[in-house]
N, C-alpha and C positions, 0 to 999 in steps of 0.2 A: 504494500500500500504506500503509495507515496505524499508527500508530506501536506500535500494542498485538500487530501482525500482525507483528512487527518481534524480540518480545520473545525473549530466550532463555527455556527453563525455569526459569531459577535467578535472577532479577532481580526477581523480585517483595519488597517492599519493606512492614517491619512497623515504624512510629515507636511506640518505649512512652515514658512517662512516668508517673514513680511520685514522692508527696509520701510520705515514711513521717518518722516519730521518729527522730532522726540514731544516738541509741543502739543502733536494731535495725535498720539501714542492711540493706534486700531487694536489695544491689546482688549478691550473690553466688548466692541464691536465682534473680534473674530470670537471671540472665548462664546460669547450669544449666539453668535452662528454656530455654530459646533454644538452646543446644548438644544437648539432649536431644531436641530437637523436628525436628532435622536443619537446624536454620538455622546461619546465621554472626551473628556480632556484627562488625558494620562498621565501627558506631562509637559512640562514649560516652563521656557527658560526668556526671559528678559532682559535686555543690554541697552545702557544708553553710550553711541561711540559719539565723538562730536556733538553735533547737532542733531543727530540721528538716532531713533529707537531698532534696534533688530530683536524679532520676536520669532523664537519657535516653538510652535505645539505640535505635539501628535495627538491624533484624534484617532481613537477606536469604535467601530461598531461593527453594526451589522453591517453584509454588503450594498444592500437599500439606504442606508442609513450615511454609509460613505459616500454613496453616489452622488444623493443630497447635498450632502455639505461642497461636492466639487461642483455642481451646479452652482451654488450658493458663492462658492471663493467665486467661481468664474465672474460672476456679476460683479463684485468685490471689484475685481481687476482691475478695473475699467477707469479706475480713480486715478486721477493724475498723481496725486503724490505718493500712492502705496504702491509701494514694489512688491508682486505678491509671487511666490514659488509656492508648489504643493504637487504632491506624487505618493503614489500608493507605496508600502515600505512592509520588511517584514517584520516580525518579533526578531532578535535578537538569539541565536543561535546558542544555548549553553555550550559551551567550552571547558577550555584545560583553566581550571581556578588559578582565581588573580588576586594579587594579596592587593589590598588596596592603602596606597601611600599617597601623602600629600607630599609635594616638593614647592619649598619657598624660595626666592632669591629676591637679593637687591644688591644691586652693584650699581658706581659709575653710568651715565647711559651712552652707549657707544655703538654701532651697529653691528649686528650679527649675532647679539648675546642670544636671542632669543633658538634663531635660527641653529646654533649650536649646539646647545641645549634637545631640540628638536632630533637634528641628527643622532646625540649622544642615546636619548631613548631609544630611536627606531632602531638604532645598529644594536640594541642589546634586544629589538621584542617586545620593549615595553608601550604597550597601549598607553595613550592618553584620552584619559577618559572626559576631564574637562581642564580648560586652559585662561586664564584672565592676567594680562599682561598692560602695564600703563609706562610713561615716562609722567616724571614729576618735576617741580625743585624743590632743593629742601628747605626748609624753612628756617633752618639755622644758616645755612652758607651759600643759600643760592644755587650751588651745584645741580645739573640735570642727573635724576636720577632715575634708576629701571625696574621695574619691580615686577615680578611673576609670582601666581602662585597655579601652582597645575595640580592636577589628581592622578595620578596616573596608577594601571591595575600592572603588577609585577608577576608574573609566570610563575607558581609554587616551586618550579623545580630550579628558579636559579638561584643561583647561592649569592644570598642577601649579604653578607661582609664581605665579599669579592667587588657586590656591584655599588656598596658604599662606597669604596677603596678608587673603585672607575671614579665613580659620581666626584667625587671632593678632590681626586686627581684634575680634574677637570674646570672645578670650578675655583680652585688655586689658580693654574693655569690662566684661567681667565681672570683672576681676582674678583672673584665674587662670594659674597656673603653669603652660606646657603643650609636652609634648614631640607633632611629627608626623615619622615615620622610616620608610621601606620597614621591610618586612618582609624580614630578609635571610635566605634558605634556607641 
């Protein structure tokens, strides 16, 4: 039996993503559409970058119920200022368990850090689960400064004092400030 033969009715899965003007923030408007349509709101994440709000939800329901709500963005669209994406998506595959660590930095801001950082995961396997990165100054000396804080799921079978040992090889290297901590529930 294969995995679609599998589905309950109500599992079907709607990812939006909307760019709008952070002052007329559609987070309340889509979140109504999505209840109104007979889906759920699963889950949802809000960012204000610049001047600009970026919203994403996934919405679950039935497959009647999905349909609706892509009829419903579609109209949505049509607004000059809302940037609107949305595609049908699946659940999320169980996998090889991931320990879940938070990584913090602050350092200097100078270009690359992040992108560094970025590489140094992927080359070990490590998923990043979620990511929020800014420049600042500081408020005692003015200095531009970088700041990250990411989530990221670590693969049970690698060896977590080996890939400290990378991690802060690394962020010496680059002279960066840097906290690695489980995630504690």
């Amino acid at each position: 039996m294969n995995r679609l033969q599998t589905r309950s009715g109500n599992d079907h899965q709607l990812l939006v993503h909307a760019l709008t003007p952070a002052a007329r923030s559609a987070l309340q408007g889509l979140a109504r559409r999505i209840v109104e349509t007979g889906c759920h709101l699963a889950d949802a994440r809000v960012a204000t970058i610049g001047g600009d709000a970026s919203i994403m939800l996934l919405a679950v329901g039935s497959w009647d119920a999905v349909a609706k709500l892509e009829s419903a963005l579609g109209k949505l669209a049509r607004d000059q200022e809302l940037h609107l994406t949305y595609y049908r998506t699946q659940p999320r595959e169980p996998g090889a368990p991931l320990l879940p660590y938070l990584v913090e930095v602050v350092a200097a801001d100078r270009p690359g850090i992040l992108v560094r950082l970025i590489e140094f995961f992927n080359h070990h396997g490590i998923r990043i689960e979620q990511m929020n990165s800014m420049r600042y100054q500081a408020m005692q000396t003015g200095a531009d400064m970088f700041q990250a804080q990411i989530s990221i799921g670590i693969p049970a079978e690698l060896h977590l004092a080996a890939l400290r040992d990378d991690f802060f090889e690394l962020c010496d290297g680059l002279n960066l400030d840097a906290v690695l901590d489980p995630i504690k529930f």
